[in-house]
N, CA, C and O atoms as a CHARMM CRD file, in Angstrom:
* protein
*
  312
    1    1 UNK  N     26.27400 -14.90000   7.52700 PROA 1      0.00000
    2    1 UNK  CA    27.32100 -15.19800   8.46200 PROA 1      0.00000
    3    1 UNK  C     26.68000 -15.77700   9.71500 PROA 1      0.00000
    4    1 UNK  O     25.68600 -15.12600  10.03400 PROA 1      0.00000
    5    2 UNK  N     26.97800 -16.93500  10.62900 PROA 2      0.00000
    6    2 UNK  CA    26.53300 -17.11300  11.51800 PROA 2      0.00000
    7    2 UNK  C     26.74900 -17.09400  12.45100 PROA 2      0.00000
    8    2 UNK  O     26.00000 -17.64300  13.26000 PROA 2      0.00000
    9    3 UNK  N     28.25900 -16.24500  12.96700 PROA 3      0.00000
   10    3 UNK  CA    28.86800 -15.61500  13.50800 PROA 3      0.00000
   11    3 UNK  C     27.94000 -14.67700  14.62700 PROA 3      0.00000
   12    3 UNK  O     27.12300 -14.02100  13.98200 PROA 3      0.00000
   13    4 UNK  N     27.80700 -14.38600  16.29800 PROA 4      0.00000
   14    4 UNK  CA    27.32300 -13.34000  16.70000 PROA 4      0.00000
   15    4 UNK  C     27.73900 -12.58000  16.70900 PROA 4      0.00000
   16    4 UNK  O     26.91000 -11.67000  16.69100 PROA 4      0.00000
   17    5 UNK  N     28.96600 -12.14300  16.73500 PROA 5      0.00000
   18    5 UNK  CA    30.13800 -10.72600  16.75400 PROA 5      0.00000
   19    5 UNK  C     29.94400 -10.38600  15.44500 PROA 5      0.00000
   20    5 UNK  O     29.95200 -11.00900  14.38300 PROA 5      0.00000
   21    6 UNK  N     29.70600  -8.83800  15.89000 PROA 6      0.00000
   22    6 UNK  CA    29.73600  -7.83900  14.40100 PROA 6      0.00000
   23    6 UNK  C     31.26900  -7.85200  14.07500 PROA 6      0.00000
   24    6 UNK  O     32.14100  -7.84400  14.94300 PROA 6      0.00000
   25    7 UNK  N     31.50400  -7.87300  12.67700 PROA 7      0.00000
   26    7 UNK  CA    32.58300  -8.13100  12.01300 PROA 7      0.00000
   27    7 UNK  C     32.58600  -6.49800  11.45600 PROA 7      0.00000
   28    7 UNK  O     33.04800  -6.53000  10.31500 PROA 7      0.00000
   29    8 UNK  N     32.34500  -5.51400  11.72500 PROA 8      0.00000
   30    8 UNK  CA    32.07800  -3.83400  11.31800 PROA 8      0.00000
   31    8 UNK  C     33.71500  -3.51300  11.63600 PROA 8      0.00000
   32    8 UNK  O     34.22800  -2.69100  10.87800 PROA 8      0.00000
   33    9 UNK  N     34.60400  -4.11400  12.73000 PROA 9      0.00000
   34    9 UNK  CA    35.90300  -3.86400  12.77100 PROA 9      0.00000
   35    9 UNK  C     36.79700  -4.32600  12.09100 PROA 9      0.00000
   36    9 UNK  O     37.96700  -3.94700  12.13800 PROA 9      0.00000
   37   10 UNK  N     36.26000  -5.39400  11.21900 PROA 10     0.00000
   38   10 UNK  CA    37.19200  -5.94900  10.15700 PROA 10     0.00000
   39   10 UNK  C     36.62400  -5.16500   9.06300 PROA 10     0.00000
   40   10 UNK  O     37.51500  -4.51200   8.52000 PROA 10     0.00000
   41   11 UNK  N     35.36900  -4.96700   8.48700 PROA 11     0.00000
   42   11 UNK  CA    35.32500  -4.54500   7.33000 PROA 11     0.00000
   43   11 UNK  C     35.22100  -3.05600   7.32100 PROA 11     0.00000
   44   11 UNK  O     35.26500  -2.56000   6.19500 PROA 11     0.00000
   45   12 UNK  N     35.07400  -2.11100   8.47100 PROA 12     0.00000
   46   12 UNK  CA    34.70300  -0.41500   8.41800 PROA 12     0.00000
   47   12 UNK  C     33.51400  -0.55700   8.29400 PROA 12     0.00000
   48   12 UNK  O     33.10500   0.60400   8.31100 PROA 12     0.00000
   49   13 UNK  N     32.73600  -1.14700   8.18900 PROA 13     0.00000
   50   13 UNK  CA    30.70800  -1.11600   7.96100 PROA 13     0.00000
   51   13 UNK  C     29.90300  -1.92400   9.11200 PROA 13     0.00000
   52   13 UNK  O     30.10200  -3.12400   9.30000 PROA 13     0.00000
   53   14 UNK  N     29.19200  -1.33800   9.69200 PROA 14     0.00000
   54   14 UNK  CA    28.37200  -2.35800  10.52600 PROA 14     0.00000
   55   14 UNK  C     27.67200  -3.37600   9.61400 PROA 14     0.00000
   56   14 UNK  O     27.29700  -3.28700   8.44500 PROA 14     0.00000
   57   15 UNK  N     27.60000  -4.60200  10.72000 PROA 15     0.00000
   58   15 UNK  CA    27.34000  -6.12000   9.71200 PROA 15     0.00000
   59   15 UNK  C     25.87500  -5.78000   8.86100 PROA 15     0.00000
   60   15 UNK  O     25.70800  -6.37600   7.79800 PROA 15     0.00000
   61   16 UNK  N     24.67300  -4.68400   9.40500 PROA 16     0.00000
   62   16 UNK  CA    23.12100  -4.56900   8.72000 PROA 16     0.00000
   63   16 UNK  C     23.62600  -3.71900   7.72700 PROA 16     0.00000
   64   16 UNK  O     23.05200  -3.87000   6.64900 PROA 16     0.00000
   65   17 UNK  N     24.83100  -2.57100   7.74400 PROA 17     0.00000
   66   17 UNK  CA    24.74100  -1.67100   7.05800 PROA 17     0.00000
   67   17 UNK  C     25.64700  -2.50200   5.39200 PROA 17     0.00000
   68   17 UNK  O     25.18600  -2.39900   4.25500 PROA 17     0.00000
   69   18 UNK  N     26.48300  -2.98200   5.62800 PROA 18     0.00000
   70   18 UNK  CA    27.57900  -4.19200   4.78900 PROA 18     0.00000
   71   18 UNK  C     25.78700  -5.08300   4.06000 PROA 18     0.00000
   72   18 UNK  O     25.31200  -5.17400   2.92800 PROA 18     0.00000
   73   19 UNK  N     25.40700  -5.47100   5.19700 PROA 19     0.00000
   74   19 UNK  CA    24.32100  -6.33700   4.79000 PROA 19     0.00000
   75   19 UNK  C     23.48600  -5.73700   3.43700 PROA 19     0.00000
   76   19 UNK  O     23.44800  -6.23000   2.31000 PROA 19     0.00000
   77   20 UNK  N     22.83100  -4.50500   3.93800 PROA 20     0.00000
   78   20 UNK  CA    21.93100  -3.63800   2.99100 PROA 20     0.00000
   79   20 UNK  C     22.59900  -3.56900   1.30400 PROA 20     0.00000
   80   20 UNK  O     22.03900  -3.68900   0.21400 PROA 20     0.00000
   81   21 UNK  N     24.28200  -3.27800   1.74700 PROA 21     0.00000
   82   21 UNK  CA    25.00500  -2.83000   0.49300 PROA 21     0.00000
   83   21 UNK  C     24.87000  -3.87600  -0.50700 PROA 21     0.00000
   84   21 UNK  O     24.59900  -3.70600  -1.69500 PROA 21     0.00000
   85   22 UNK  N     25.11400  -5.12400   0.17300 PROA 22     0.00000
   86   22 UNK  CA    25.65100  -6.91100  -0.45100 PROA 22     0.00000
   87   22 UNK  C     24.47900  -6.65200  -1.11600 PROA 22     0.00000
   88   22 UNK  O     24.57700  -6.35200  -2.30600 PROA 22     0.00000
   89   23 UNK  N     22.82400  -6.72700  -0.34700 PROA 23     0.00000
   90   23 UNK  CA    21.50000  -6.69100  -1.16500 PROA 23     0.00000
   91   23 UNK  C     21.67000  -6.37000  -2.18700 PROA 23     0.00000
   92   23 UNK  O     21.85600  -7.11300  -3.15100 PROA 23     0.00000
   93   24 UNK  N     21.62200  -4.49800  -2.18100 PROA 24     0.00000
   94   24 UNK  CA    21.54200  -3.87400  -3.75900 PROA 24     0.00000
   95   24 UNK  C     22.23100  -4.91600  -4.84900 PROA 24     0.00000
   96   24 UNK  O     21.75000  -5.40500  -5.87100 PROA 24     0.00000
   97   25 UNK  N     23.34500  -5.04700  -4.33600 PROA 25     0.00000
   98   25 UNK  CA    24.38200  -5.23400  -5.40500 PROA 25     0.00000
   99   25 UNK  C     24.18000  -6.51000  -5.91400 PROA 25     0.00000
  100   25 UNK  O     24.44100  -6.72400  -7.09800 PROA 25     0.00000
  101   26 UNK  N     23.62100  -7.66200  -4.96900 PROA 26     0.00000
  102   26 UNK  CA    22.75900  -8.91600  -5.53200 PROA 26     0.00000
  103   26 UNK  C     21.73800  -8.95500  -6.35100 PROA 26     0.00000
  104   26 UNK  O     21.60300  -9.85900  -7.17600 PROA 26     0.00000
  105   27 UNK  N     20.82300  -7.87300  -6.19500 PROA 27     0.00000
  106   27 UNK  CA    19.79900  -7.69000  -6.67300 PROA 27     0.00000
  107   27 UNK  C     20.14600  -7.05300  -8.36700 PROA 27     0.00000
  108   27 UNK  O     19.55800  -7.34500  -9.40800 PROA 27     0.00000
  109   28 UNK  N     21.08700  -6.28500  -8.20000 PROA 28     0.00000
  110   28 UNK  CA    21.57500  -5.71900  -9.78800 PROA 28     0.00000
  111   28 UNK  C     22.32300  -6.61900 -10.21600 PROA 28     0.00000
  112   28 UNK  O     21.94500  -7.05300 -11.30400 PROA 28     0.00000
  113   29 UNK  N     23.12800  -7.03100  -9.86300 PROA 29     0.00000
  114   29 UNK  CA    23.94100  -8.27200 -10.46100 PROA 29     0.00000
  115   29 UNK  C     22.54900  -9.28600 -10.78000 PROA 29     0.00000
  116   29 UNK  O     22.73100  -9.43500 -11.98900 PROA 29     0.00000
  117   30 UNK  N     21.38700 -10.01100 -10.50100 PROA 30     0.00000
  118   30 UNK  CA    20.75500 -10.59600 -10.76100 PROA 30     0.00000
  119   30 UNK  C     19.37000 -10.14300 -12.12000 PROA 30     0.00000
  120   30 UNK  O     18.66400 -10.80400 -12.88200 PROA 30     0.00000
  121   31 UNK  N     19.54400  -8.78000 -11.84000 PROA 31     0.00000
  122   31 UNK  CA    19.24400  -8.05800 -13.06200 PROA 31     0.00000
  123   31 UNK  C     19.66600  -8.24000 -14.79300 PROA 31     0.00000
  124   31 UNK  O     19.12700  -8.50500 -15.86800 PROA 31     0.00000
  125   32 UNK  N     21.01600  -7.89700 -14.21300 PROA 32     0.00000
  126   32 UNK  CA    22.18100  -7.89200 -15.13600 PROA 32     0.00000
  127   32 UNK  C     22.20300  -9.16600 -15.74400 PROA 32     0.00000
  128   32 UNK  O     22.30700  -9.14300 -16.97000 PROA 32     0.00000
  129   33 UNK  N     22.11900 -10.46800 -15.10600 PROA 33     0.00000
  130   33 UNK  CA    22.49900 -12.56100 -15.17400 PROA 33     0.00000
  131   33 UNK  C     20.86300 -12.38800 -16.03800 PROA 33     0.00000
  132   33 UNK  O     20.91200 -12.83900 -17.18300 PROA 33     0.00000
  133   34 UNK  N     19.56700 -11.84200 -15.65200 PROA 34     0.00000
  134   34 UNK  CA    18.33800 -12.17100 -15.88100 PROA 34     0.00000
  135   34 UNK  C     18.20600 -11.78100 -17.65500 PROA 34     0.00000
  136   34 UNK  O     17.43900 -12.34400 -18.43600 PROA 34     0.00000
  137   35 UNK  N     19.13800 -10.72000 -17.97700 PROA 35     0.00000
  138   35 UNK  CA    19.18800 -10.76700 -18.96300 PROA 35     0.00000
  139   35 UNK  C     19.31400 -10.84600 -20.09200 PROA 35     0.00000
  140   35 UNK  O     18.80500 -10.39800 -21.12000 PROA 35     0.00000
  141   36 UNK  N     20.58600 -11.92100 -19.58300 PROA 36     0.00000
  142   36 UNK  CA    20.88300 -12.70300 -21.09100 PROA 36     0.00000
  143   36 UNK  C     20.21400 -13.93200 -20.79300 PROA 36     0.00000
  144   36 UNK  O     20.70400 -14.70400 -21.61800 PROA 36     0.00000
  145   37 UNK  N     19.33400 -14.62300 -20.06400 PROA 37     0.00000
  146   37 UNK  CA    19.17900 -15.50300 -19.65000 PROA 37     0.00000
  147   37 UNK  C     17.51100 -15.21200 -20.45100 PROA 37     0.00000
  148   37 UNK  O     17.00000 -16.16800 -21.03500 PROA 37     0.00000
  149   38 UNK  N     16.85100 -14.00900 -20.41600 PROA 38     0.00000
  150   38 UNK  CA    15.93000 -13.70300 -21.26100 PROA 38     0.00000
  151   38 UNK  C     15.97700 -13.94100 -22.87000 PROA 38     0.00000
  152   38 UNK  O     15.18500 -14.51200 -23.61900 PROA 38     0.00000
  153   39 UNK  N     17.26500 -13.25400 -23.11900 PROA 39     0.00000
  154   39 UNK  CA    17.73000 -13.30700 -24.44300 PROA 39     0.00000
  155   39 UNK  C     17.64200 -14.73500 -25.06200 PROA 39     0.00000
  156   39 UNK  O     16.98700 -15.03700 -26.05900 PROA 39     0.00000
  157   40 UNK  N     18.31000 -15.45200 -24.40100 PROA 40     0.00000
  158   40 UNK  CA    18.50000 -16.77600 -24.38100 PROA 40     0.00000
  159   40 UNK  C     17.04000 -17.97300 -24.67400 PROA 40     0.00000
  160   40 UNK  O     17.11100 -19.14100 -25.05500 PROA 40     0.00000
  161   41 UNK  N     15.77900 -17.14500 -24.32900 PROA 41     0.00000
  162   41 UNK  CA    14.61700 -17.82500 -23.77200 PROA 41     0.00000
  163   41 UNK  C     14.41000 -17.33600 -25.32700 PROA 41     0.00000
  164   41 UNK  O     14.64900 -18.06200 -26.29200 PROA 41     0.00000
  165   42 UNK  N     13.96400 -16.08900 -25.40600 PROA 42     0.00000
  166   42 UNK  CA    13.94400 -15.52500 -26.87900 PROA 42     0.00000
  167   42 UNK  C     13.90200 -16.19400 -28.17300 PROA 42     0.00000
  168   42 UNK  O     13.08600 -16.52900 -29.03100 PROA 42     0.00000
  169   43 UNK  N     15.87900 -16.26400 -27.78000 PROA 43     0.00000
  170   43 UNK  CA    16.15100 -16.83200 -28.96900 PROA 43     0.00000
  171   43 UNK  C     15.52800 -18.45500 -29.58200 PROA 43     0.00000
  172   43 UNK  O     15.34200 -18.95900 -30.68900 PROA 43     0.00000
  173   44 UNK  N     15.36200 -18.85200 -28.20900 PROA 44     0.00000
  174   44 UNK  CA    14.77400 -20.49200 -28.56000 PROA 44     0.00000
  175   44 UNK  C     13.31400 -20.65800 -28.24400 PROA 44     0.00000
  176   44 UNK  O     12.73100 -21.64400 -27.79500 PROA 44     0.00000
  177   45 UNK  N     12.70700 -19.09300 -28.68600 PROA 45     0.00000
  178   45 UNK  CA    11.37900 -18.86900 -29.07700 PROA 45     0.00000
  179   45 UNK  C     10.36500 -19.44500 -27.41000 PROA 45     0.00000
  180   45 UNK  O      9.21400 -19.87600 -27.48200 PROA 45     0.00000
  181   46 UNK  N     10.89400 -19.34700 -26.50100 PROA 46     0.00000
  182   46 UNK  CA    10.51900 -20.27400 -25.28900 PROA 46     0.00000
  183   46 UNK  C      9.98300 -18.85800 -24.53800 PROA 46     0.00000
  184   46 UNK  O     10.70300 -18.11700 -23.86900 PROA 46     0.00000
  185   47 UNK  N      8.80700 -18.69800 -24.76100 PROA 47     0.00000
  186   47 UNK  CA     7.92000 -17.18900 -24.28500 PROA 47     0.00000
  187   47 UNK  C      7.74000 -17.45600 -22.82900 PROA 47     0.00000
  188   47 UNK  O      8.10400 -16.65400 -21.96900 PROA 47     0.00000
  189   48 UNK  N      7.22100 -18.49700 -22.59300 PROA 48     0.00000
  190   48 UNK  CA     6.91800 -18.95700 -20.93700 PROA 48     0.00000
  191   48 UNK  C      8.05300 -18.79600 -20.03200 PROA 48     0.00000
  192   48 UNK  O      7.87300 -18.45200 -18.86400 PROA 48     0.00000
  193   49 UNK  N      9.20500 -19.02600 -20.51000 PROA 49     0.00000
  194   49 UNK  CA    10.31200 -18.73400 -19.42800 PROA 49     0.00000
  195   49 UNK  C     10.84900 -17.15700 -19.42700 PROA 49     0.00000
  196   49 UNK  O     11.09500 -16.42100 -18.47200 PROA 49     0.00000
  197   50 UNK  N     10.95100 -16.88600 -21.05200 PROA 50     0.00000
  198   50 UNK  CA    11.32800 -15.47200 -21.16400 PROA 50     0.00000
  199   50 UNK  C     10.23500 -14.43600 -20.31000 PROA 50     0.00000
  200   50 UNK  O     10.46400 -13.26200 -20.02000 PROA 50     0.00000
  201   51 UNK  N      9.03100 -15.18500 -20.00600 PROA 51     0.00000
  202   51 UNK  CA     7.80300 -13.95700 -19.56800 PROA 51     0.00000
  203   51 UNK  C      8.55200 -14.40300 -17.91800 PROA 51     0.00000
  204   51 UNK  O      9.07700 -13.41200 -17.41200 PROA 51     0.00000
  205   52 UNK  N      8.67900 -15.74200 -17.00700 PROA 52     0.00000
  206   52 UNK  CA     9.24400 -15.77900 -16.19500 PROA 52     0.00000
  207   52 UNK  C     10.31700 -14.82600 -15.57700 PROA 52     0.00000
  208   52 UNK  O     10.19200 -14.09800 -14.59200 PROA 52     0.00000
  209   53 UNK  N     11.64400 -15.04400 -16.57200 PROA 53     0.00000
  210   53 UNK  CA    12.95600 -14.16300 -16.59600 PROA 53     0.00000
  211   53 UNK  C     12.63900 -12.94100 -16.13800 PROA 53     0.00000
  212   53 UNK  O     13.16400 -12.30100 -15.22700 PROA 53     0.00000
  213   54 UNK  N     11.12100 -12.47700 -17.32300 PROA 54     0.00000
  214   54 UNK  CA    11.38000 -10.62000 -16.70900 PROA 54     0.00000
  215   54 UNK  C     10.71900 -10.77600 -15.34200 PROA 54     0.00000
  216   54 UNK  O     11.49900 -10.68700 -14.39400 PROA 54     0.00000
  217   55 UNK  N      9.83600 -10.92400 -15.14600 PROA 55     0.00000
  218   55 UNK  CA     9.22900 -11.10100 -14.17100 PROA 55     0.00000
  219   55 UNK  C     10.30100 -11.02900 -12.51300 PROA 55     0.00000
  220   55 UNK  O     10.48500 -10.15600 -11.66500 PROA 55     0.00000
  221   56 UNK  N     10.72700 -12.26200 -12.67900 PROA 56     0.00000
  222   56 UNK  CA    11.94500 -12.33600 -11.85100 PROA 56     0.00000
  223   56 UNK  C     13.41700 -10.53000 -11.97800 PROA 56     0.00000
  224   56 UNK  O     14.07300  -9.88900 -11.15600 PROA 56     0.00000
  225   57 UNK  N     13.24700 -10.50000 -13.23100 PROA 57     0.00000
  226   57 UNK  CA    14.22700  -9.19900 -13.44700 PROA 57     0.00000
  227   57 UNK  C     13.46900  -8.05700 -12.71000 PROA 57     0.00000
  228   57 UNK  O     13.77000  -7.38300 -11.72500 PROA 57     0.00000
  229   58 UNK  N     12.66900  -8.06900 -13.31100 PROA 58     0.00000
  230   58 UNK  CA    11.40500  -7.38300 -12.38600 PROA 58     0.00000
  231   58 UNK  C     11.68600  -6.88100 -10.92800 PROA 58     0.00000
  232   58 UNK  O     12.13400  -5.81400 -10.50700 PROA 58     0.00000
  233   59 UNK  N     11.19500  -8.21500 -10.20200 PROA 59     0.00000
  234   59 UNK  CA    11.67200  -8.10000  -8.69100 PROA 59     0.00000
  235   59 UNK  C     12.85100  -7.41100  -8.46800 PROA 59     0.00000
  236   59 UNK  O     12.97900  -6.34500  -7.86700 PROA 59     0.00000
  237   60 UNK  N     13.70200  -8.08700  -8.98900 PROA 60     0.00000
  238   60 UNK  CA    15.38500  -7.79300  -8.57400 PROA 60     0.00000
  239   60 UNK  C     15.56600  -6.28600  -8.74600 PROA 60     0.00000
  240   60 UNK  O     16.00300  -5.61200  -7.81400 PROA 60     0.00000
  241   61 UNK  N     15.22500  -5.72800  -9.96400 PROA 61     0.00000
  242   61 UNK  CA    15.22000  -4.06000  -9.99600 PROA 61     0.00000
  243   61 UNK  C     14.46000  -3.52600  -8.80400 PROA 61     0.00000
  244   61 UNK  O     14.95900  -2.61800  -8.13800 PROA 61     0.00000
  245   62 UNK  N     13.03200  -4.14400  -8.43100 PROA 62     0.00000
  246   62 UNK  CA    12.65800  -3.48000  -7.05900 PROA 62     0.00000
  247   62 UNK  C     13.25300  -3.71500  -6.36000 PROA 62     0.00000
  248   62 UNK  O     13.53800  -2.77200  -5.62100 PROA 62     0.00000
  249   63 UNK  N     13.73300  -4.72600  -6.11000 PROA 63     0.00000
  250   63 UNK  CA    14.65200  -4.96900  -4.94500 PROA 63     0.00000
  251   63 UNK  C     15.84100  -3.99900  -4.54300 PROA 63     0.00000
  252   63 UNK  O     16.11200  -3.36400  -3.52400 PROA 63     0.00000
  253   64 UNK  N     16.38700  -4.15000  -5.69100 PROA 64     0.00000
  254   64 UNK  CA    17.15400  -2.83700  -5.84300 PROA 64     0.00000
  255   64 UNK  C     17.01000  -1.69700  -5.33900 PROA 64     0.00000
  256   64 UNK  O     17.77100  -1.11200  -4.56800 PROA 64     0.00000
  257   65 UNK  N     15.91700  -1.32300  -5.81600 PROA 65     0.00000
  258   65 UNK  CA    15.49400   0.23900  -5.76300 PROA 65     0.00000
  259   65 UNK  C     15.33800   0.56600  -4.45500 PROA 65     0.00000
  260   65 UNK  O     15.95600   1.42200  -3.82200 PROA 65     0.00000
  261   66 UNK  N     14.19900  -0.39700  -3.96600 PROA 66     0.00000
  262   66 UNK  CA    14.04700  -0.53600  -2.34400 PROA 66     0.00000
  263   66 UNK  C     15.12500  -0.18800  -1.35400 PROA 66     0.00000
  264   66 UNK  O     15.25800   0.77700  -0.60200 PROA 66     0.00000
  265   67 UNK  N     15.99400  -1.46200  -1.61900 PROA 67     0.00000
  266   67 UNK  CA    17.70100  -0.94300  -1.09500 PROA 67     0.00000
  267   67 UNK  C     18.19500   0.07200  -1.05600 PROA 67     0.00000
  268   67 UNK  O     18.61600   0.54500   0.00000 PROA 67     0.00000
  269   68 UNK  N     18.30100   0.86600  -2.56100 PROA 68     0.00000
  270   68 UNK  CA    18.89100   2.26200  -2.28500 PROA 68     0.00000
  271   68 UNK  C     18.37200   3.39700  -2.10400 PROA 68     0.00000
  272   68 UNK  O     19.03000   4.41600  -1.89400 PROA 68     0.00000
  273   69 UNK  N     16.74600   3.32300  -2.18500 PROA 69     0.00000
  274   69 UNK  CA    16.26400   4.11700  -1.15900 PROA 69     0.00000
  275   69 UNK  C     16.03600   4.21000   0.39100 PROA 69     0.00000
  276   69 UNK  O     15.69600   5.24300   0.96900 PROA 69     0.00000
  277   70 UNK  N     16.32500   2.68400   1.14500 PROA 70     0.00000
  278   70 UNK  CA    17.25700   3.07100   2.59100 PROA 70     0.00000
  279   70 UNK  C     18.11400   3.33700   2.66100 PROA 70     0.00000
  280   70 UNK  O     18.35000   4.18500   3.52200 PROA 70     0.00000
  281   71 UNK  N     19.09700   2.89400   1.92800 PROA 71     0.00000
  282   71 UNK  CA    20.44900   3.31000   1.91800 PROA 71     0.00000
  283   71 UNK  C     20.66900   4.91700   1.24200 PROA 71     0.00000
  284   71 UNK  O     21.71700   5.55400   1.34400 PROA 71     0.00000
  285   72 UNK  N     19.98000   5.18200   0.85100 PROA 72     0.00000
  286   72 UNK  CA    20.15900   6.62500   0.78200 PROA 72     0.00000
  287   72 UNK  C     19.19700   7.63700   1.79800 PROA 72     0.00000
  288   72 UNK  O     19.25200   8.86500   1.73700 PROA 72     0.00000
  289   73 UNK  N     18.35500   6.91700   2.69000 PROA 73     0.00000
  290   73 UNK  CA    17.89000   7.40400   3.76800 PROA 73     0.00000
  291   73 UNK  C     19.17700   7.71500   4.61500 PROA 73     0.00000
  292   73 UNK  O     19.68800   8.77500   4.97900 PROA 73     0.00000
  293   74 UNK  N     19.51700   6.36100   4.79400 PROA 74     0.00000
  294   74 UNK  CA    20.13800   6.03700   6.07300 PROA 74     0.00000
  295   74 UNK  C     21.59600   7.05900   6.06900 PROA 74     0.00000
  296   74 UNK  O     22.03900   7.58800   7.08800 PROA 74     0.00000
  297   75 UNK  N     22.25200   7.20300   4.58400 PROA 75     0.00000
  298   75 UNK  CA    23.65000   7.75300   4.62900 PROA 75     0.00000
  299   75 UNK  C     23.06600   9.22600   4.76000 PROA 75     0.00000
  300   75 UNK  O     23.57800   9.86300   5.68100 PROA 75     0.00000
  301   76 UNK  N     21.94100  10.00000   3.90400 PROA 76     0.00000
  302   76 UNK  CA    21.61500  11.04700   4.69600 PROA 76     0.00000
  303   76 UNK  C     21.16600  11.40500   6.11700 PROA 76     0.00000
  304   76 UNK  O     20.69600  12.50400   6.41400 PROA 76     0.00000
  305   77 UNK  N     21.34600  10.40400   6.95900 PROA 77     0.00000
  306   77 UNK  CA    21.22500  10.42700   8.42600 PROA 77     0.00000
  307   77 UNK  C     19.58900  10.29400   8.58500 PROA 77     0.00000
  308   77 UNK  O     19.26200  10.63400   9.72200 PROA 77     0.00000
  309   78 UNK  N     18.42900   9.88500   7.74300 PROA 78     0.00000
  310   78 UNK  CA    17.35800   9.63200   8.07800 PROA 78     0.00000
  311   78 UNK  C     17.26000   8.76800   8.20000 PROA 78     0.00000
  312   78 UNK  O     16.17400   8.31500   8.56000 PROA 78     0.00000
């Protein structure tokens, strides 16, 4: 958003905390896309992209994880 006003009164979430959530959920949703997109590499025997795919799936699960271990800092008040 390139907006300076926090938008936390339109949505109930401050804009970093909204921000953090969007992450996770990009990051698993990109999980989720990485792996038929593996399948796909697989099937047309194409190892170099399928080793790519996980790789990339890879990240995105850390990414993930990363996320909801602040976000589960942060909602326990740490």
């Amino acid at each position: 958003m390139t907006s300076t006003s926090e938008t936390g009164d339109v949505t109930g979430t401050r804009d970093k905390d909204y921000n953090l959530i969007w992450y996770v959920e990009a990051c698993l949703n990109n999980a989720l896309r990485l792996e038929q997109y593996i399948q796909d590499a697989e099937r047309d025997k194409d190892n170099e992209v399928a080793d790519l795919f996980r790789k990339a799936q890879s990240d995105s699960r850390k990414g993930a994880e990363l996320g909801k271990q602040l976000l589960r800092s942060r909602l326990n008040g740490g």
